[in-house]
N, C-alpha and C positions, 0 to 999 in steps of 0.2 A: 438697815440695808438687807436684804433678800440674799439667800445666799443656797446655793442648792444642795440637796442634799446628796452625804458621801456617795452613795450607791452611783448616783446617778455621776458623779465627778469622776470614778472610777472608771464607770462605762466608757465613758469619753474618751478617757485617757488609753482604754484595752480600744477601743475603734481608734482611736488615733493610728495605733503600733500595728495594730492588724491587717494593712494593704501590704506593710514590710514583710511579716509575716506570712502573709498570705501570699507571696509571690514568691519568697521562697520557699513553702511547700509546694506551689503551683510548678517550680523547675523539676524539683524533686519528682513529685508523681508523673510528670512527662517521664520523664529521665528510665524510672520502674513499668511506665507502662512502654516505653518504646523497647525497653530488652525482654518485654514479657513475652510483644509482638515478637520479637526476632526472634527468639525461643519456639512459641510455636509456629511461625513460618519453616524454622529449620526441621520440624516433626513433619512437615508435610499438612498442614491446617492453613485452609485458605484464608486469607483476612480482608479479600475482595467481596464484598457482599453483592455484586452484578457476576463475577467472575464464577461463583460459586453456584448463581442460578443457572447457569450457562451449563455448568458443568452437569449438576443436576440433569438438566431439563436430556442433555447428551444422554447420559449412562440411568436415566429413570429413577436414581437413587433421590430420596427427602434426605434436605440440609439439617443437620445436628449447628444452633446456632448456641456460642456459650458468650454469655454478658454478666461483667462483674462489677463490681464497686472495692474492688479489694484495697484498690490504693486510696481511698476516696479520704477525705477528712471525716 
């Protein structure tokens, strides 16, 4: 009888558990990125990417854009 090998029964078994997993990280980094937003909304940092050209284009200033991965997996 044919029988596969550990490694690959392992994998299965970690893909199995990993969409459980994976949604609850997926709450979590929502969760960090929405107070990260509120954080710097309360600094006065736009997080309207139309709103901010708007604003730009009004007072002549270029947009400082900051992009993270911080809470990423």
């Amino acid at each position: 009888m044919f029988q596969l090998p550990k490694t690959i029964s392992l994998l299965g078994a970690a893909m199995f558990a990993m969409p459980l997993v994976a949604q609850q990280d997926q709450e979590a980094l929502i969760e960090k990125r929405d107070a990260k937003v509120a954080a710097m909304s309360e600094k006065g940092w736009v997080t309207d990417y139309s709103k901010a050209r708007e604003m730009a284009a009004e007072s002549g200033k270029m947009i400082f854009v900051y992009f993270t991965r911080s809470y990423a997996p």
